[in-house]
SEKOL-733204 format. One record per residue (C-alpha): residue in three letters; x, y, z. Coordinates in steps of 0.1 Angstrom, whole numbers. Each point is the difference from the previous one (the first is absolute). Example, Ala and Ser with C-alpha at 12.3 -4.5 7.8 and 13.67 -1.06 7.14 Angstrom:
BEGIN
ala 123 -45 78
ser 14 34 -7
//
This chain:
BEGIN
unk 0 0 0
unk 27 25 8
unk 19 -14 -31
unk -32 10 -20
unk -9 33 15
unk 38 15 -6
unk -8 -7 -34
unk -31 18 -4
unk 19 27 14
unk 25 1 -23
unk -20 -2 -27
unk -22 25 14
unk 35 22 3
unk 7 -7 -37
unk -34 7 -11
unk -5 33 18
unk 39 9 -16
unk -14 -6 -32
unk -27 17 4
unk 14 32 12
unk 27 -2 -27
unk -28 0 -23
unk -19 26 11
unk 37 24 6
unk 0 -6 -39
unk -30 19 -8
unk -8 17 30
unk 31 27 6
unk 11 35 -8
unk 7 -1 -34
unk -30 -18 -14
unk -16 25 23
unk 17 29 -18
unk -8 -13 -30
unk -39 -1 10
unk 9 41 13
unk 10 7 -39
unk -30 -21 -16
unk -25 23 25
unk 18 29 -8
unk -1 -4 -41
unk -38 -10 9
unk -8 30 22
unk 20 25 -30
unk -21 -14 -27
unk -32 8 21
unk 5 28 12
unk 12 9 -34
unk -36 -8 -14
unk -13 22 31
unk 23 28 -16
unk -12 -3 -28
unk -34 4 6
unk 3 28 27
unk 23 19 -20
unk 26 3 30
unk -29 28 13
unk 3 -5 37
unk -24 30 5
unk -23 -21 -18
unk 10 -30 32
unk -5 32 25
unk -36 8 -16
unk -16 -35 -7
unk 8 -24 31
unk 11 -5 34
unk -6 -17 31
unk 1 9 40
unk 23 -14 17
unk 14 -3 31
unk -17 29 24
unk -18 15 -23
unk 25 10 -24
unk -7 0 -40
unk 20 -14 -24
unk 0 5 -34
unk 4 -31 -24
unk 32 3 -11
unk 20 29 8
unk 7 15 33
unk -17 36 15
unk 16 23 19
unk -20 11 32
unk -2 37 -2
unk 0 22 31
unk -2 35 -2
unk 35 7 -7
unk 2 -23 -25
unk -26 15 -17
unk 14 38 4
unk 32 -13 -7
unk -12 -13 -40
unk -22 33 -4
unk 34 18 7
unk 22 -21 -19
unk -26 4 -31
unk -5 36 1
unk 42 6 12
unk 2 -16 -35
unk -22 25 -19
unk -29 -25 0
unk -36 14 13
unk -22 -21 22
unk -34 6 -13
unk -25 -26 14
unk -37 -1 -11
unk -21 -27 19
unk -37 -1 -22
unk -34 -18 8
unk -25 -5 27
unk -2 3 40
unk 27 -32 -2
unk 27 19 -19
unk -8 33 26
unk 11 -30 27
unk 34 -11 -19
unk 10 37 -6
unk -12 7 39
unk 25 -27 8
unk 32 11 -25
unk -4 34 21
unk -3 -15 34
unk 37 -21 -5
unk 18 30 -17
unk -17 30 25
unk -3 -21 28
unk -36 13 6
unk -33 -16 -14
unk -16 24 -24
unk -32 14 -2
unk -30 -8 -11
unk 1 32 -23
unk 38 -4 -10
unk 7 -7 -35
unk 32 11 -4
unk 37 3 19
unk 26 19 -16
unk 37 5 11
unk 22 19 -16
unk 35 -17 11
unk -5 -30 -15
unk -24 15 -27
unk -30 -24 8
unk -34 8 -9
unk -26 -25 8
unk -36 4 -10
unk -33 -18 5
unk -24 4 -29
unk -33 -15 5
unk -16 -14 -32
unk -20 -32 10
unk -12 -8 -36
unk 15 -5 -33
unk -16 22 -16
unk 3 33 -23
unk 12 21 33
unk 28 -26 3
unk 11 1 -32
unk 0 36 -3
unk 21 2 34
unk 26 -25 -19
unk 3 18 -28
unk 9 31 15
unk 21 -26 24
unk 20 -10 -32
unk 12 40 -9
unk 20 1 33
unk 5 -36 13
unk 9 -8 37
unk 24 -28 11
unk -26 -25 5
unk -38 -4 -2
unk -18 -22 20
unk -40 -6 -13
unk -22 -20 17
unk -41 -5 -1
unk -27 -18 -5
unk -13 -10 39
unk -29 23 -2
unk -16 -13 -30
unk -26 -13 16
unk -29 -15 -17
unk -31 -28 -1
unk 5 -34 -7
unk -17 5 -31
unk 23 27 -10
unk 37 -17 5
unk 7 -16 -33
unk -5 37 -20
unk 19 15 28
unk 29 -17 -3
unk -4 6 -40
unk -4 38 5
unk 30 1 21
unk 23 -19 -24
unk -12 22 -21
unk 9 29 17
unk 34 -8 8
unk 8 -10 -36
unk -12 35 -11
unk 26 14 28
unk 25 -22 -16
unk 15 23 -23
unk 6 28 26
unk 12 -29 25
unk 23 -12 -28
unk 18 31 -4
unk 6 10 36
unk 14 -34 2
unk 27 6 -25
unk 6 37 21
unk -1 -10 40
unk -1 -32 21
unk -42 -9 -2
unk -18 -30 26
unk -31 -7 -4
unk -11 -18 35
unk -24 -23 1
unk -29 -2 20
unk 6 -14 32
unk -27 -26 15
unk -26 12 29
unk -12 -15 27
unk -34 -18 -11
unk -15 -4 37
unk 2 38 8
unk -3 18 -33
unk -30 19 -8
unk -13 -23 -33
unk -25 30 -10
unk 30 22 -1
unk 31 -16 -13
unk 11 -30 -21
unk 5 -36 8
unk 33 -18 -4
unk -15 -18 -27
unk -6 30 -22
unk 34 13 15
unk 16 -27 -16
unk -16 4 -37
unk 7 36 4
unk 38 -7 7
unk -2 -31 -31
unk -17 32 -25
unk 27 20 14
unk 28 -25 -11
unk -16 -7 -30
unk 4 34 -11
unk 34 10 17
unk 24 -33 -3
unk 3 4 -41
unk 7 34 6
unk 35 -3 21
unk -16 20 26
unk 14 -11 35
unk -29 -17 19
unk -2 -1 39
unk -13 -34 13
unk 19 -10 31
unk -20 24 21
unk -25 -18 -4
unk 18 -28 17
unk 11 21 26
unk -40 8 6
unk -5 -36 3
unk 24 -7 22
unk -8 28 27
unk -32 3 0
unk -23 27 10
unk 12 2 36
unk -9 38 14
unk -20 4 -34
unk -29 15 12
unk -24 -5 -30
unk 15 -30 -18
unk 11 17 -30
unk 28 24 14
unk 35 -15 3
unk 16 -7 30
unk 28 21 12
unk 25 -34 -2
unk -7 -3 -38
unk 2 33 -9
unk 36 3 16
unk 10 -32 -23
unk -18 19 -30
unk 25 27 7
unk 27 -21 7
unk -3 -16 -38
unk -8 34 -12
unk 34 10 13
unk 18 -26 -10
unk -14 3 -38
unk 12 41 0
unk 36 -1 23
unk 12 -34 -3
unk 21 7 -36
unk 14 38 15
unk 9 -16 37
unk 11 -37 -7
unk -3 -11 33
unk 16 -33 2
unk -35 -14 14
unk -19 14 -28
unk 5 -20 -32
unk -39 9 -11
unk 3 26 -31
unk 36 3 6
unk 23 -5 -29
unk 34 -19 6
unk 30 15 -2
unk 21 9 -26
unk 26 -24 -6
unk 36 13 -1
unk 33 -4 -20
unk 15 -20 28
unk -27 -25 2
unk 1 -4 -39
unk 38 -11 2
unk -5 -18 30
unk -23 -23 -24
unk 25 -2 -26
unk 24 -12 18
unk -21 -28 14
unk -15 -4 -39
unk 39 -3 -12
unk 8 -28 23
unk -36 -16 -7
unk 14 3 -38
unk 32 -22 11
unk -20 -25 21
unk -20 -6 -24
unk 31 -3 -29
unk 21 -24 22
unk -34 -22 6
unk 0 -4 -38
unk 37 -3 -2
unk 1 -27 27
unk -28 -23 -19
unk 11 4 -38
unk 35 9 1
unk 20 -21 30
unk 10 -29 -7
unk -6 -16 32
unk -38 8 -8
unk 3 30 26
unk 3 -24 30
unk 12 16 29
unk 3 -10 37
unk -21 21 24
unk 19 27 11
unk 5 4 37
unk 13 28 19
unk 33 -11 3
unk 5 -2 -40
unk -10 34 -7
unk 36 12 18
unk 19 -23 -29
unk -14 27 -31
unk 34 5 -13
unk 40 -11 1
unk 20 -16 -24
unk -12 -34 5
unk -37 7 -4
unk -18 -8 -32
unk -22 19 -26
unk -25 -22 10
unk 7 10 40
unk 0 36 -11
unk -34 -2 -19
unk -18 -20 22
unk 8 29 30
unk -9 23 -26
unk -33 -16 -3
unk -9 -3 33
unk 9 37 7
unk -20 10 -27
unk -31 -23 10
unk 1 12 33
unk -1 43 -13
unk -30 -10 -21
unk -19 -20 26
unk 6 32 22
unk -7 26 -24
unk -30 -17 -12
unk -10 -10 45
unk 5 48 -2
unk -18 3 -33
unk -32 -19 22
unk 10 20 30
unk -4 34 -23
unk -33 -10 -16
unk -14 -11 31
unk 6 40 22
unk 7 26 -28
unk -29 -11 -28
unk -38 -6 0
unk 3 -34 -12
unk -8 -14 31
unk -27 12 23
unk 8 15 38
unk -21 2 33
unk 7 20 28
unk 9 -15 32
unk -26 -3 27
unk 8 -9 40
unk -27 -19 17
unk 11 -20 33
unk -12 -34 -17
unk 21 12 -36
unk 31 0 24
unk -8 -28 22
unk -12 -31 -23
unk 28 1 -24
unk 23 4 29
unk -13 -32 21
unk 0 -20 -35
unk 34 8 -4
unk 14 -10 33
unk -22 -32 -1
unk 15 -8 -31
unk 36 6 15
unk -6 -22 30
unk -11 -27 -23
unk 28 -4 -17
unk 29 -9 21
unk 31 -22 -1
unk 35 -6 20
unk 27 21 -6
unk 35 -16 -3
unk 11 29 21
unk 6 4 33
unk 16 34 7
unk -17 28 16
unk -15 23 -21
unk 9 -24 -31
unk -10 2 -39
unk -33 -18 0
unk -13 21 36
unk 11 29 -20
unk -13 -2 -36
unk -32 -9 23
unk -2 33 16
unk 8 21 -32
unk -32 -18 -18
unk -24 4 31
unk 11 37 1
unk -4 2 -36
unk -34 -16 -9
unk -11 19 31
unk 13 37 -16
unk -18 -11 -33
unk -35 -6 20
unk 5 35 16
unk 8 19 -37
unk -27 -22 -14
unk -29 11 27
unk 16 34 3
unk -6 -6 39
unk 31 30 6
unk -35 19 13
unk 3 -22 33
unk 28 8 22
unk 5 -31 18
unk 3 -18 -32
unk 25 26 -15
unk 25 -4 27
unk 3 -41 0
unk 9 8 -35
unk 22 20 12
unk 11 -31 16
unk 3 -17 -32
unk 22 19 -17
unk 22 11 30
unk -1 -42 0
unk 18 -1 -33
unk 27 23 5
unk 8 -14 33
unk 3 -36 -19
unk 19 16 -30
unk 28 17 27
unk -2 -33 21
unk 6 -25 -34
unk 23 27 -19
unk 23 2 34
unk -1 -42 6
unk 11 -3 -35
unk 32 25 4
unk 10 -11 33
unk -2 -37 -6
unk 18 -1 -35
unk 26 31 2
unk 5 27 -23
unk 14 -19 -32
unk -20 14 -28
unk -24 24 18
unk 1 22 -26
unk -16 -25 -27
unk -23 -12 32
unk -7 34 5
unk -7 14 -33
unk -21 -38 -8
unk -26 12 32
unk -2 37 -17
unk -7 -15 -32
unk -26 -25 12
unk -15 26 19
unk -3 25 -29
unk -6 -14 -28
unk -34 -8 -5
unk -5 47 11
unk 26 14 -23
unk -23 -18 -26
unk -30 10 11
unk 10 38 7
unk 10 0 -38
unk -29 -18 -12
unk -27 18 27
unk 19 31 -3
unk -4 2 37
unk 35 13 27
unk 16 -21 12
unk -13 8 37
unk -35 -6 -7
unk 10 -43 4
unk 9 12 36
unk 10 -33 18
unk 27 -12 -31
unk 15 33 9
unk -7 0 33
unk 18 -38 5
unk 26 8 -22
unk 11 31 18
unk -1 -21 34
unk 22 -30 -16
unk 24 24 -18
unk 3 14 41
unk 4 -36 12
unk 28 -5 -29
unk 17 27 7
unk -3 -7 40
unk 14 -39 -4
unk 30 10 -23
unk 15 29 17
unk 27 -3 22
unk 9 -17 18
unk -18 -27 -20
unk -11 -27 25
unk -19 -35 -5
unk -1 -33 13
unk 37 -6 -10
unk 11 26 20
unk -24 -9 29
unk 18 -32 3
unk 31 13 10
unk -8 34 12
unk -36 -3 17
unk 3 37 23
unk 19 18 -34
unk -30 -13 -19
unk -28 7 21
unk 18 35 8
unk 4 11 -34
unk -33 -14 -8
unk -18 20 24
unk 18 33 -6
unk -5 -1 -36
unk -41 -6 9
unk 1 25 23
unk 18 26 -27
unk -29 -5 -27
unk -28 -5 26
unk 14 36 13
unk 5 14 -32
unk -37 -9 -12
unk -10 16 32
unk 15 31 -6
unk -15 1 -38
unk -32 -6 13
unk -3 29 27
unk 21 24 -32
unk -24 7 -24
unk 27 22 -18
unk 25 -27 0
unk -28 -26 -11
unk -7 24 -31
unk 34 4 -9
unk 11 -34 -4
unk -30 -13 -16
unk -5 28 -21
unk 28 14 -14
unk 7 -3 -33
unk -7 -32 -18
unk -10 -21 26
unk -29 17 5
unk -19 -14 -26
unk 1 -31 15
unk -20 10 32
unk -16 32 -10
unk -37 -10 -13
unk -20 23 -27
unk -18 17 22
unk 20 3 28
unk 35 10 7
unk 7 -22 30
unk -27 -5 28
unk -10 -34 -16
unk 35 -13 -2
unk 8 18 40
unk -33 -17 8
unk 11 -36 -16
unk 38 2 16
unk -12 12 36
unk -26 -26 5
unk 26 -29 -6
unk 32 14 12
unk 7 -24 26
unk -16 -33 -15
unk 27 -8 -22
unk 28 4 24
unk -18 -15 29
unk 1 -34 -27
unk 37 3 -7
unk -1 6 42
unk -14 -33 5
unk 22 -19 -27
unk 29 9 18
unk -13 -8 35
unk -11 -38 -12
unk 31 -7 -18
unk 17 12 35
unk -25 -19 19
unk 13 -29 -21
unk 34 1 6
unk -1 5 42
unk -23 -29 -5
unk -28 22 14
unk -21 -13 -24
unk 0 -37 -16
unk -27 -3 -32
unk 17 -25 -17
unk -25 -21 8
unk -42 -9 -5
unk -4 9 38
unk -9 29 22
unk 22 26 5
unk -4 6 34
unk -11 -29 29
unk -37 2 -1
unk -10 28 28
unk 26 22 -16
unk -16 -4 -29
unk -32 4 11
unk 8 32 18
unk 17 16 -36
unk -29 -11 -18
unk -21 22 26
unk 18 26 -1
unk 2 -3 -37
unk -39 4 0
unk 2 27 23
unk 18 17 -23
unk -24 -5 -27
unk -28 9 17
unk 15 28 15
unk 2 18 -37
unk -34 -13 -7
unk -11 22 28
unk 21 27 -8
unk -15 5 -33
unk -37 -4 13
unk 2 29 22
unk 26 22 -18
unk -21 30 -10
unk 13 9 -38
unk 24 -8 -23
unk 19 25 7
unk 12 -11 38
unk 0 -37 -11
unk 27 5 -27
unk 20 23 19
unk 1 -30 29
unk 1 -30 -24
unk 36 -2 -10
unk 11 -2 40
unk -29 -24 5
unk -2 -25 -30
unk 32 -18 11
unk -25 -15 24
unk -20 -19 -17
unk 25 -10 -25
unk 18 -17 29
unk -26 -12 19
unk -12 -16 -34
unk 33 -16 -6
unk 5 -16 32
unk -34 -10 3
unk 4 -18 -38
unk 33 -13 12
unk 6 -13 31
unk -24 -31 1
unk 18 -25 -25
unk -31 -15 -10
unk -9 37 -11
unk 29 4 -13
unk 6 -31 -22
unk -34 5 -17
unk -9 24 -21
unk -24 11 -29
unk 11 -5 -32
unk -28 22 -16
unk 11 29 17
unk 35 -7 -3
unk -5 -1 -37
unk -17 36 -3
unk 30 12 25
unk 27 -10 -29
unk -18 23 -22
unk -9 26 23
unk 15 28 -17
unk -12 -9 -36
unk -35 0 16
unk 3 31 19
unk 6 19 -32
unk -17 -18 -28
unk -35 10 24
unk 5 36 -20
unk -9 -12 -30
unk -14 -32 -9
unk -22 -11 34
unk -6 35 15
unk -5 25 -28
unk 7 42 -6
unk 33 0 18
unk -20 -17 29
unk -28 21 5
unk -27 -26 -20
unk -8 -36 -5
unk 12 -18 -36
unk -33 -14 -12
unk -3 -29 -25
unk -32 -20 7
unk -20 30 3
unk -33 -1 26
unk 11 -30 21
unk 26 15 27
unk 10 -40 10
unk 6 -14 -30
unk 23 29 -14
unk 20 3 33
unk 7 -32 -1
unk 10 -1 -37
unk 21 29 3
unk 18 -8 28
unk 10 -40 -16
unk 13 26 -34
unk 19 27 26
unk 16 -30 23
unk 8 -21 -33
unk 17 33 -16
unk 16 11 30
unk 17 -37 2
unk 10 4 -33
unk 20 31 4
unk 16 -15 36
unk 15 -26 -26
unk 9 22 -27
unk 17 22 26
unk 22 -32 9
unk 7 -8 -34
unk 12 36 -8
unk 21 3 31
unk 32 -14 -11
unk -4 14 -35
unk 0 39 21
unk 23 -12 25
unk 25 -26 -7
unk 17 -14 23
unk 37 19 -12
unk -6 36 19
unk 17 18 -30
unk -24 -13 -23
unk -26 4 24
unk 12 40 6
unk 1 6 -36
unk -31 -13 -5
unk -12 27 27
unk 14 27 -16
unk -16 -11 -34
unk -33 2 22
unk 10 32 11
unk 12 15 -28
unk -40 -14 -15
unk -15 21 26
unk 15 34 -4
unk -18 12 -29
unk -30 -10 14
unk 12 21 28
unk 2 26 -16
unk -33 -3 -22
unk -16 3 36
unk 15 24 16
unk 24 -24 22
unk 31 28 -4
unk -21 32 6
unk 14 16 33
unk -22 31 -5
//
């Protein structure tokens, strides 16, 4: 029996190996990239068709549908609406007229369109108007807005547009037809007589078209159960009113408003005292689109993509395609070369990384030299074509955009499914050291996927969830001083240049791309700065002398620690005294050159000040902590070379308490910190806390520390890739929107765009690796030529933007 059941095992064993190698086969990344490129050729060819049909009008998207969501928030189908306040508003009516433009308004129709033009007044005054006001006129921003009340198509109206057309405002809105009221018997020859009157209009409606912005609103619906029947018309003959009305209008080009009626619907007729008059909520959305239609094109707010026309595209981005176009040219020569030309029938073996450093020397090949040749140039083209998706996904129309909307659940669900998904997938790790590669690549992916819930659910509104995120990316940079320091103190300083300059390159990369192909600073991609800046401090930190490391620690333990902790000391100092000098902070980072490289757009250097000060101390507390476990090691303080507890079990016990005090303690902190302000002046001193607590709590049980999850772990090795590739091709509009591909079904198209943004930003983590060693080869003279090449690259495009002006 025992005989027999050890064999069932082992050919259940060999059976579930099978298995699993079967399913590795068609289940992994690259079958699942290649399922990311078939969606995305699918998703271009519709909304191709939708282009096509639409015309690329997203004012057409602003006017025609919508849907409420989240707290009653509107959102257009499509494109994304700026909410106006009242400096907003001001702001375009100044900008237009600053220009030489006039803001003449004219709001025409019945008691409804009195409302709407009662309404625009009320956000740009500040005051309700009266019931006798028909017009506001200021002459700063040149705005005249007028109410004319015309309630009928009829002769009166068309007389009024014809004098209308010999000095035409800005924009026209029209709207009627709720009072005309009538029997039963009389509603199919009303709705004839009032087709009929709006196509006699047509000709006067025509030409102000081609001379000012026209609308013509539709009716809105009324409330059947309090309207006065005798008195006004029923939805039903609302709606045939609204289908004469389109009838008539749609052939003629002439810009019909039907999404307020959508809005109506989804209000209701709360505080509408007779069932016909709007409610104040509507109206407010009403004005919202109506603002969005007239300032969204002058004031391109980055969360207003709704009658806004893209930007230009520039001379730099045009060669910035070329270039990727020229080597897409060579891949696709050497593919042809390699299958009809070689003699070997094009066979290659697969290169690794380690064969990319043999490209040249006197004993390589032309076959060797063609076959690097071929993967360099493969590698260019997949990433120019991964930046030509990136560009067509933020800076066109192709693809629709939603704006962002924070509800608690929004932040909540996607959050819990992510961690349970996390927890679900776990496995041994075949290390043992504190803090080591598998706990860490952990961390960076829960940190990660936690940022891209908080960016997705714009939940930056609630202050308690703003400063764990805080956490997060305090998180990172500790790990990245912690792992960069490890790295330099447990294998010496024999090529730390090519080490060095292989990080910068990893770390850069994928931005100096963009920032030529999004023609975007390099500051606006914050944290690549912001982590490059702190590991450029942590080189320069490990390398100065005297240079110490474990080599030296061996046989001088108080000379290493000494030095060690001096040299901390010095930069932790020195960042203190940069911090509490603005004047010295502004002249380092923005003198000359190098201030393009931390001075956004808009801003000179409060973002960047803002970005450095909240993390000053993360990154140095991680190369801190390096040095104190690798001394721990060596007094024998500390033993994880094995699967074990670190610590005998009430020691451990009491660290992991503290550890969760610590936790907590920050949790609590940021619940009753009052603003922003005070927590971020209070979070660099305090985030070490948690960070610490985390880590010891992760670290000192061995059964904690031998497991971990290899989802996570596999988002942390691609952290960075995600963290940018968000901008563009999962978040859209520099951030500020949603990327929408399945339009109308917010599940299904978050799910599909994050598998295409996950898959992509994958595939430029491993064209990164492949084009390391091609930037940086492992000879520092090559590699330092190749960095003045780069350099010398840049300068002109310096100077193009302005990178040499000292004025």
């Amino acid at each position: 029996l025992t005989s027999g059941r050890r064999q069932m095992e082992l050919s259940s064993q060999r059976f579930n190996s099978l298995a699993t190698k079967e399913i590795s086969q068609i289940v992994n990344v690259e079958n699942a990239k290649r399922l990311a490129l078939l969606l995305m050729v699918c998703f271009s060819a519709y909304h191709g068709v939708l282009l096509l049909k639409s015309g690329g009008d997203t004012c057409k998207w602003l006017l025609s549908e919508g849907r409420f969501q989240g707290y009653s928030t509107w959102q257009p189908s499509g494109c994304m609406a700026h909410k106006y306040s009242r400096q907003d508003l001001s702001m375009c009516l100044n900008y237009i007229a600053y220009w030489g433009g006039q803001n003449s308004i004219y709001f025409v129709g019945d008691s409804r369109m009195r409302a709407l033009f009662s309404a625009f007044v009320e956000l740009l005054s500040g005051s309700p108007a009266g019931p006798q006001r028909t017009e506001l006129q200021s002459a700063p921003t040149k705005l005249r807005a007028v109410f004319k009340r015309y309630p009928r198509t009829d002769a009166d109206l068309r007389s009024f547009l014809a004098a209308l057309n010999r000095a035409p405002p800005q924009l026209v809105v029209l709207g009627h037809g709720l009072y005309q009221a009538a029997n039963a018997s009389m509603l199919d020859s009303l709705v004839r007589q009032f087709g009929a009157n709006l196509s006699a209009a047509l000709p006067q409606l025509v030409a102000l078209r081609d001379r000012s912005k026209l609308l013509w609103k539709l009716q809105d619906p009324v409330d059947e159960l309090a309207v006065n029947a005798s008195r006004y018309a029923s939805n039903g003959l609302i709606n045939r009113l609204n289908e004469a009305a389109r009838r008539v209008l749609d052939p003629s080009g002439i810009s019909v408003w039907s999404s307020s009626r959508l809005i109506a619907e989804g209000v209701g007729f709360f505080n509408s005292s007779d069932g016909v008059s709007l409610s104040p909520l509507a109206l407010n959305w009403d004005v919202q689109v109506l603002a969005n239609f007239y300032c969204n094109n002058h004031m391109k707010y980055s969360d207003g993509t709704c009658c806004s026309v893209p930007e230009p595209v520039t001379i730099s981005q045009l060669l910035t395609f070329a270039f990727f176009a020229c080597w897409a040219v060579v891949a696709g020569l050497l593919c042809l070369f390699n299958a009809f030309v070689r003699k070997d029938g094009g066979r290659r073996l697969k290169p690794t990384y380690a064969m990319t450093h043999q490209r040249t020397g006197s004993d390589a090949s032309p076959f060797s030299v063609i076959d690097s040749l071929h993967e360099l140039a493969c590698a260019l083209a997949k990433l120019g074509l991964v930046l030509g998706y990136f560009f067509v996904c933020d800076r066109t129309s192709f693809f629709m955009k939603e704006n962002k909307t924070f509800t608690a659940l929004n932040f909540v669900i996607p959050l819990l499914y992510v961690l349970v998904l996390g927890l679900f997938f776990t496995d041994n790790s075949q290390y043992t050291q504190l803090l080591h590669r598998d706990v860490t690549d952990e961390w960076k992916g829960v940190a990660q996927l936690i940022i891209l819930v908080y960016h997705m659910t714009s939940a930056s509104q609630v202050l308690p969830v703003y400063m764990h995120i805080r956490v997060c990316v305090s998180s990172y940079l500790f790990l990245s001083g912690f792992g960069h320091m490890t790295y330099f103190w447990s294998r010496g300083f024999k090529g730390c240049l090519v080490r060095g300059l292989r990080v910068l390159f990893r770390m850069n990369v994928l931005v100096v791309c963009l920032c030529l192909v999004m023609n975007r600073p390099y500051q606006f991609y914050y944290f690549v700065p912001l982590v490059s800046h702190w590991f450029l401090v942590t080189f320069f930190m490990a390398v100065a002398w005297p240079r110490v490391c474990q080599a030296t620690l061996d046989r001088r333990p108080g000379f290493t620690l000494a030095a060690a902790a001096a040299k901390l000391g010095v930069v932790v100092l020195l960042v203190s005294l940069l911090y509490a000098s603005e004047y010295a902070f502004s002249k380092l980072f923005l003198s000359g050159p190098a201030r393009s490289l931390f001075v956004a757009s808009e801003d000179r250097s409060r973002e960047w000040r803002f970005r450095w000060s909240l993390d000053r101390y993360s990154s140095l507390a991680g190369a801190a902590a390096a040095i104190c476990i690798q001394a721990a090691r060596h007094f024998r303080l500390l033993d994880d070379s094995h699967q074990g507890d670190l610590a005998g079990r009430g020691v451990a016990a009491g660290l992991s308490l503290v550890g969760l005090l610590a936790c907590l303690s920050y949790t609590a902190f940021a619940v009753l910190c009052p603003s922003k302000q005070d927590c971020n002046s209070v979070h660099p001193l305090l985030v070490v806390l948690p960070i610490l607590g985390y880590a010891c709590v992760r670290n000192v049980w061995g059964s904690l520390r031998q497991r971990y999850s290899v989802f996570f772990a596999w988002f942390g090795r691609i952290a960075l890739e995600l963290f940018i590739a968000q901008y563009h091709v999962w978040l859209s509009n520099d951030t500020s929107g949603l990327l929408v591909l399945i339009p109308s079904n917010y599940v299904l198209n978050l799910i599909t765009t994050s598998f295409i943004f996950v898959c992509l930003a994958h595939e430029v983590h491993s064209i990164t690796r492949l084009l390391t060693p091609y930037a940086v080869p492992d000879d520092w003279r090559l590699a330092m030529r190749n960095l003045l090449i780069f350099c010398a690259v840049l300068v002109p495009i310096g100077v193009t933007h302005g990178a040499f002006s000292f004025s």
